[in-house]
C-alpha positions in Angstrom: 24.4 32.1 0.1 27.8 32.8 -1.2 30.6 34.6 0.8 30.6 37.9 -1.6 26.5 38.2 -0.6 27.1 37.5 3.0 30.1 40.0 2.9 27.7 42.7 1.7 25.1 42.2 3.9 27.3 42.3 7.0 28.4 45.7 5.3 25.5 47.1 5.2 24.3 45.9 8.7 27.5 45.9 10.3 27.3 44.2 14.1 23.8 43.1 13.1 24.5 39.8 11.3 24.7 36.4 12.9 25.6 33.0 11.2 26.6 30.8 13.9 25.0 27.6 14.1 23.8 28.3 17.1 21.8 31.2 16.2 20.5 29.5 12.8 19.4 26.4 14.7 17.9 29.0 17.4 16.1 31.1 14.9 15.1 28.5 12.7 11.7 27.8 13.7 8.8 28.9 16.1 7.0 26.0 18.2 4.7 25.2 15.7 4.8 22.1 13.2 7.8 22.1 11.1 6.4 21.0 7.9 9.2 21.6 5.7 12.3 22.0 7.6 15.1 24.6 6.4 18.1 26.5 8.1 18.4 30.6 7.5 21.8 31.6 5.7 21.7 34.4 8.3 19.9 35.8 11.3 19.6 39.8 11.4 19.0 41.8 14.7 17.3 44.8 14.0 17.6 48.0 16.3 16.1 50.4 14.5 13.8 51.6 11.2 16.6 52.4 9.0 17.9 48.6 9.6 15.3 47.0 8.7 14.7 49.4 5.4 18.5 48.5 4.5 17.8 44.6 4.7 15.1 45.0 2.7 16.4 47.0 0.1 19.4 44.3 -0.1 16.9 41.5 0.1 15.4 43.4 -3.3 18.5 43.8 -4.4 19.5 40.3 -4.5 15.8 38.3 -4.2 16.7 37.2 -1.0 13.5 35.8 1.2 12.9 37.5 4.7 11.0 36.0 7.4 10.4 38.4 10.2 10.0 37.3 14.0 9.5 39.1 17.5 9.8 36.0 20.4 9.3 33.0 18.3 6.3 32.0 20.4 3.7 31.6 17.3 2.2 28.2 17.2 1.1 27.9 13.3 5.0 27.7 11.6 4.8 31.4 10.2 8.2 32.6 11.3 9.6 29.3 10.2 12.9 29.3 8.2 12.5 28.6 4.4 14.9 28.0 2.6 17.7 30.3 1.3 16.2 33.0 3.8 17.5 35.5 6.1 15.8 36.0 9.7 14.5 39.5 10.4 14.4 39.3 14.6 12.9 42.4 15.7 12.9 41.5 19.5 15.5 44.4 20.0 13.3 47.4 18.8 11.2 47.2 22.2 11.2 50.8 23.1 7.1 52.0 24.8 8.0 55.3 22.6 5.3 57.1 24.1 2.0 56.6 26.7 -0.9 59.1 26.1 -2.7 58.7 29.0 -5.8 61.1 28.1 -5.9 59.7 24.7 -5.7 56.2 26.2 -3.5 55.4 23.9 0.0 54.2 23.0 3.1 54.0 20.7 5.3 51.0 20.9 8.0 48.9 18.6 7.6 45.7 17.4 9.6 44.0 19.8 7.5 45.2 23.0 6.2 42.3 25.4 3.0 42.1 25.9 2.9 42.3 29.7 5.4 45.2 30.0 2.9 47.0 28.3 0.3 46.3 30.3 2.8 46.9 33.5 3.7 50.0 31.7 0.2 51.6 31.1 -1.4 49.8 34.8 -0.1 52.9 36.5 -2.5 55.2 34.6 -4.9 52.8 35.2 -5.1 51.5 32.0 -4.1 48.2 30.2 -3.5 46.4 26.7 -6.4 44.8 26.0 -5.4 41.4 24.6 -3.8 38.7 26.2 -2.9 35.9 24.6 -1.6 32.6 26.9 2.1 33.7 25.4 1.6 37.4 27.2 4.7 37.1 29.3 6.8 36.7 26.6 5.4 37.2 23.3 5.7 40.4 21.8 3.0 43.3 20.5 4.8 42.8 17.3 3.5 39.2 16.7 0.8 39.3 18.1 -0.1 42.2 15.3 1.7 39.7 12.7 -1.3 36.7 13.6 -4.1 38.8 15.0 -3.3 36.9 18.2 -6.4 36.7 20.8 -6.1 35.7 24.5 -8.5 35.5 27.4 -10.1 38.7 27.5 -11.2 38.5 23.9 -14.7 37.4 24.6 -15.3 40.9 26.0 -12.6 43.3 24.3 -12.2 41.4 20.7 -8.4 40.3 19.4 -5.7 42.2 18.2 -7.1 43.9 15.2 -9.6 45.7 17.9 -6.5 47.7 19.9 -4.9 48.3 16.3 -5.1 51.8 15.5 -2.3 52.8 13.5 0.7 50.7 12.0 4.6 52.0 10.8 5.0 49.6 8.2 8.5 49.0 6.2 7.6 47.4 2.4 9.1 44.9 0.7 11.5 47.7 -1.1 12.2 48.9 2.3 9.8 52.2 1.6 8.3 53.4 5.1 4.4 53.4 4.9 2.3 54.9 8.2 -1.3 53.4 7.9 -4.3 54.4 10.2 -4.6 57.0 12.7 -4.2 58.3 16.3 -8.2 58.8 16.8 -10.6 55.7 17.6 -12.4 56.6 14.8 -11.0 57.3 11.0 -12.5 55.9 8.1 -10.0 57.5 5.2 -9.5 55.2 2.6 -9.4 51.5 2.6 -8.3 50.5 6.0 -4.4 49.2 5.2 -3.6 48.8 8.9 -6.4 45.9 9.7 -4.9 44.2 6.2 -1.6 44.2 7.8 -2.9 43.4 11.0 -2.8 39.3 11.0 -1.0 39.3 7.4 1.8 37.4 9.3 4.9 39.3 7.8 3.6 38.5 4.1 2.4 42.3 3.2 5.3 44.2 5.0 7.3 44.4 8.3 5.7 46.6 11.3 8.1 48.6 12.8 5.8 50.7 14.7 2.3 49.8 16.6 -0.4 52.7 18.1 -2.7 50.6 20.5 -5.6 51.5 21.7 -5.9 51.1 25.4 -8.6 50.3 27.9 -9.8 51.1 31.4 -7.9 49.3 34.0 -10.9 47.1 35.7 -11.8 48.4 39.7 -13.6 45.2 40.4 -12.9 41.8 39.4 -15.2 38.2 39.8 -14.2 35.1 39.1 -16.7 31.6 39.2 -15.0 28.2 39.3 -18.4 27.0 37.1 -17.6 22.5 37.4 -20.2 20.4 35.5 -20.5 16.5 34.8 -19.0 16.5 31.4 -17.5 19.0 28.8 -20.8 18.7 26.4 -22.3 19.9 29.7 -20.1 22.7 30.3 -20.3 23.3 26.6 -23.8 24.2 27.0 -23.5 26.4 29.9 -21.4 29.0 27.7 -24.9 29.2 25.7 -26.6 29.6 29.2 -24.9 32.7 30.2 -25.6 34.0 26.6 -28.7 33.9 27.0 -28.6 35.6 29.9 -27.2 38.3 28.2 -23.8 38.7 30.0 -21.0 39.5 28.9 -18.2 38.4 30.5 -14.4 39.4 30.4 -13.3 35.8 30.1 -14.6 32.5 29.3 -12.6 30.0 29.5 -13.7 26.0 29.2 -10.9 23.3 30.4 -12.1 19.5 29.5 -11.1 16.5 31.9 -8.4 15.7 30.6 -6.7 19.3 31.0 -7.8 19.5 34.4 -6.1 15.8 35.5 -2.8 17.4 33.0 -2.9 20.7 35.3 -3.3 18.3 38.4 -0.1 17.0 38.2 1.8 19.7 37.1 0.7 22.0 39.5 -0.5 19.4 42.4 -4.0 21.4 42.3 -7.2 19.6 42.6 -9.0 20.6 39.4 -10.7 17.2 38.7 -11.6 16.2 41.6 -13.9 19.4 41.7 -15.5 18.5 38.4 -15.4 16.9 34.8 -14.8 20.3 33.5 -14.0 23.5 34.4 -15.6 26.8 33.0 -13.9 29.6 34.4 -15.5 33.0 34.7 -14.6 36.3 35.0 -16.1 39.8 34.7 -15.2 43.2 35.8 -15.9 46.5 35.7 -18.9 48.7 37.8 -21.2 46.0 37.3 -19.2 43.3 37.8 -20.4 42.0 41.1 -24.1 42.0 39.3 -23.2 40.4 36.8 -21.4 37.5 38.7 -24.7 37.0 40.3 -26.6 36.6 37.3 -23.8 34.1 35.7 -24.1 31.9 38.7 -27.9 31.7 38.6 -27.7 30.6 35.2 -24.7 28.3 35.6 -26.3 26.4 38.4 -29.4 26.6 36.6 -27.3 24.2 33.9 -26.1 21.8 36.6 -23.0 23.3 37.4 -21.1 23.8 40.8 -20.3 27.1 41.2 -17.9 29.1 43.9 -17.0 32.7 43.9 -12.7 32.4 43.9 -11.0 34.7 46.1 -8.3 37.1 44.5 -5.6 34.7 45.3 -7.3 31.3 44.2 -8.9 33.4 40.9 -5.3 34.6 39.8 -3.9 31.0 40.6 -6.6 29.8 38.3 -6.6 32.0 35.3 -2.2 31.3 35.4 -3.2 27.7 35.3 -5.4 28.4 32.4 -2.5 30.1 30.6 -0.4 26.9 31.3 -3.1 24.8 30.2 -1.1 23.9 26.5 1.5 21.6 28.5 5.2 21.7 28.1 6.3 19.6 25.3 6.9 15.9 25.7 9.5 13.7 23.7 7.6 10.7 23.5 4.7 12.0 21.6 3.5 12.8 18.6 1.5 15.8 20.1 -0.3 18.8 17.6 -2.6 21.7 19.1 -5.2 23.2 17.1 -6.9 26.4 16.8 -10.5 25.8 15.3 -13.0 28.2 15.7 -17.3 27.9 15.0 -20.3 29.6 16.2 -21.6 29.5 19.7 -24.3 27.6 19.2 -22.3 24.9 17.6 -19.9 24.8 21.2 -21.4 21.3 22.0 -22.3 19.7 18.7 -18.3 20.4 18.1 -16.8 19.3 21.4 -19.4 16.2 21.1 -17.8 15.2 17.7 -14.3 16.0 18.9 -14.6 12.9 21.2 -15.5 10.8 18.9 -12.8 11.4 16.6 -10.0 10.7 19.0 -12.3 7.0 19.7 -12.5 6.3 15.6 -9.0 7.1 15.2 -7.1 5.6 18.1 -5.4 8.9 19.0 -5.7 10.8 22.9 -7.6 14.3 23.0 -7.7 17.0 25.2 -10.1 20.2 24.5 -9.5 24.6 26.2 -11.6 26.5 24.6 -12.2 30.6 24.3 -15.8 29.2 24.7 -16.8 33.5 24.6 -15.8 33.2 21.1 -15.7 30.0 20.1 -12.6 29.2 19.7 -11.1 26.1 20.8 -7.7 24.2 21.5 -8.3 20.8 20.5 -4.8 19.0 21.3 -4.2 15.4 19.7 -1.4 13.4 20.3 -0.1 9.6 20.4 2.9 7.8 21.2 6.1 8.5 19.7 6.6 4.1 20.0 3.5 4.0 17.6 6.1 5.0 14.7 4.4 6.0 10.9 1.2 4.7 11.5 0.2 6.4 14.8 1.2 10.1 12.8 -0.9 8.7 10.0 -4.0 8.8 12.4 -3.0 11.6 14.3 -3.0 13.4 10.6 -6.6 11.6 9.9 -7.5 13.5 13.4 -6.9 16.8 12.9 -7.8 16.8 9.0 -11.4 15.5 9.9 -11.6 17.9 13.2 -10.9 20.9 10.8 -13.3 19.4 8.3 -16.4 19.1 11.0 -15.5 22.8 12.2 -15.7 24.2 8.8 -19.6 21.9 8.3 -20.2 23.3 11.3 -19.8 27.2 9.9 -16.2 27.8 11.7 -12.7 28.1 10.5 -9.5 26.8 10.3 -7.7 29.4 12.6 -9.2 31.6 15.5 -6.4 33.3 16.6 -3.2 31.6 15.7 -2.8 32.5 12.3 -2.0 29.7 9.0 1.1 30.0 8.9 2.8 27.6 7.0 1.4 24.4 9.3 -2.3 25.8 8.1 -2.0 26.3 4.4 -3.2 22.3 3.7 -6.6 23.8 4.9 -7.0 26.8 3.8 -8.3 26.4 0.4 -11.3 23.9 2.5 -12.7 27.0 3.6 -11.7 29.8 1.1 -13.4 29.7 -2.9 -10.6 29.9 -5.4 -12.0 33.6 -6.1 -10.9 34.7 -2.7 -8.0 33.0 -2.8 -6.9 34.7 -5.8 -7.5 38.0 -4.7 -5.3 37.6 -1.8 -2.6 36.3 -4.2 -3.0 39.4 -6.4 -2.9 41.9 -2.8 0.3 39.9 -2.1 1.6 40.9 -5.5 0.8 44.0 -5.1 2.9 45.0 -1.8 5.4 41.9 -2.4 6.0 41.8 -6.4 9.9 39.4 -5.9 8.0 37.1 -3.7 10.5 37.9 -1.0 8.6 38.3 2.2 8.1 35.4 4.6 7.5 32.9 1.5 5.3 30.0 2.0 3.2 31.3 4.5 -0.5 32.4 5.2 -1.8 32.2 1.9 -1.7 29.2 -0.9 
């Protein structure tokens, strides 16, 4: 970017700016992949609704790419730098503007944690529905930007299903409100569930109205361990047919467990092969904890009842289940989803893939939903040709989730790590029509370029 561009910018966002190299290097990716590595010419703090409008309307101005962000916690590369763009960070617009307790609603900027949210609405007993792994620190922001899931979405769905009304600055830096304040509307075509997992492509959300839900009075949570994960596979379809529905379902393979073991010093594997953690709540919770267990132990699971301390120690260790990164491997998480009744065919083939391709596997799963985490990784020391079969890995374990009905992304969006795929699962007619819709609200191409769709 030349100096006179930069000058103007900083003129028009005066204090707002940033081009150290430490903020560039800090902004310039998320912790997904980096396919195609670039540096922004400039980071951009945004405080408020007018600064984002007078980015964008320079942006226009000058055909300037934007890539918007809230934490940096996505895991798909969609708030990745590319190149010649400026970084929008919107993680200082984190005002709760309002709580409505009898509406059970509430209005919140982009840059609102998750958790304070929920710590924010607990005292009216309510809370935020979804909770992705990232809760602590990712914001509402992104997780409207991906249509991010979490635990509780086997009962109380993902994003799109607390979404009830978006503030929405376009590419031209025109403000657009979409949706509305009641649970119900059906005005129109419904702009704020397009925008809602459009990952910064359509727009930039300055301005989220949640939906909330009733803070649960009774918790359960079963420890469900079985033999094997096909086993524990099969006991998600158990406690379907049982027709429960639980708050969380959460499945943990052997491999996870022994990874939790040591960094926690619990005793996860010694317990079992695999974990399937339970939880419901509500009036009928107790009930239908009962009714899980019978058909849990039915499937050949061991199954204890945790008390409130061991089932919160549990459920944290599910949301630390990913790892902390490790320098000496080559290490890639993915985010597959299929139906139900596919759980153990999937998880079955999943292990067999890591054997024909000489790479090391470990499986979580949403197993309420579907969705699982397969995680693939090998050696750093193993140089070009160990990537080469980590790469044959996850192409043939998105290939057999798509056979199987699924798709390439549950919850974590395509960002720009995705993108190889996404053609796999979508005919070149939908395709185009979501290149025409992007047109449509983008016409300069200017808005986090590269990502989501082909």
């Amino acid at each position: 970017m030349d100096c006179a561009l930069l000058e103007e910018l900083q003129a028009v966002l005066p204090g707002r700016v940033s081009t150290s190299s430490s903020d560039l290097d800090r902004y310039s990716t998320d912790e997904g992949p980096v396919v195609s590595p670039a540096s922004p010419e400039a980071v951009v703090r945004a405080r408020s609704v007018a600064d984002v409008q007078n980015l964008l309307r320079w942006a226009t101005r000058h055909t300037v790419p934007v890539v918007s962000r809230g934490a940096g916690s996505g895991l798909s590369g969609g708030a990745h730098a590319t190149p010649g763009s400026v970084i929008l960070s919107l993680e200082d617009m984190n005002r709760i503007v309002a709580v409505n307790p009898d509406d059970e609603t509430a209005v919140v900027e982009p840059g609102v944690i998750n958790a304070d949210l929920n710590q924010a609405v607990a005292e009216h007993g309510l809370m935020y529905a979804p909770d992705p792994a990232s809760h602590r620190w990712s914001t509402i922001g992104g997780n409207v930007a991906t249509n991010a899931g979490g635990l509780r979405c086997a009962k109380y769905g993902v994003t799109r299903d607390s979404v009830l009304a978006l503030e929405v600055v376009l590419a031209d830096g025109t403000l657009v409100s979409t949706g509305h304040a009641p649970f119900k509307g059906v005005a129109g075509y419904d702009l704020t569930s397009l925008m809602t997992g459009s990952e910064g492509t359509l727009g930039v959300i300055v301005g989220i109205t949640v939906r909330l839900r009733y803070l649960p009075r009774s918790v359960h949570t079963l420890a469900a361990f079985f033999g094997d994960f096909p086993k524990a596979a099969a006991g998600v379809l158990a406690i379907g047919r049982a027709r429960v529905q639980p708050a969380i379902l959460e499945l943990l393979d052997g491999r996870t467990l022994e990874a939790l073991d040591r960094a926690h010093g619990s005793n996860l594997r010694r317990r079992g092969g695999s974990l399937l953690l339970t939880q419901t709540d509500g009036y009928g919770a107790a009930t239908e904890a009962e009714m899980i267990t019978a058909a849990l132990t039915e499937a050949g699971a061991v199954v204890s009842e945790e008390n409130s301390a061991e089932a919160e120690h549990l459920v944290e260790l599910r949301r630390d289940s990913r790892g902390a990164s490790a320098e000496d491997l080559y290490r890639v998480g993915e985010d597959v989803a299929v139906p139900k009744s596919q759980l153990v065919s999937y998880v079955t083939a999943l292990g067999a893939m890591a054997e024909k391709h000489g790479v090391q596997l470990k499986v979580i799963a949403h197993a309420g939903d579907g969705n699982l985490h397969p995680t693939f990784w090998v050696e750093r020391s193993q140089g070009d040709l160990g990537r080469s079969r980590l790469e044959e890995a996850l192409d043939e374990s998105v290939r057999s989730a798509l056979e199987l009905g699924g798709t390439i992304t549950g919850e974590h969006g395509v960002g720009q790590h995705k993108r190889r795929w996404l053609a796999w699962e979508q005919s070149e007619e939908v395709l185009d029509l979501q290149s025409g819709i992007k047109r449509l609200f983008d016409p300069l191409g200017i808005l986090n370029p590269g990502k989501a769709i082909c």
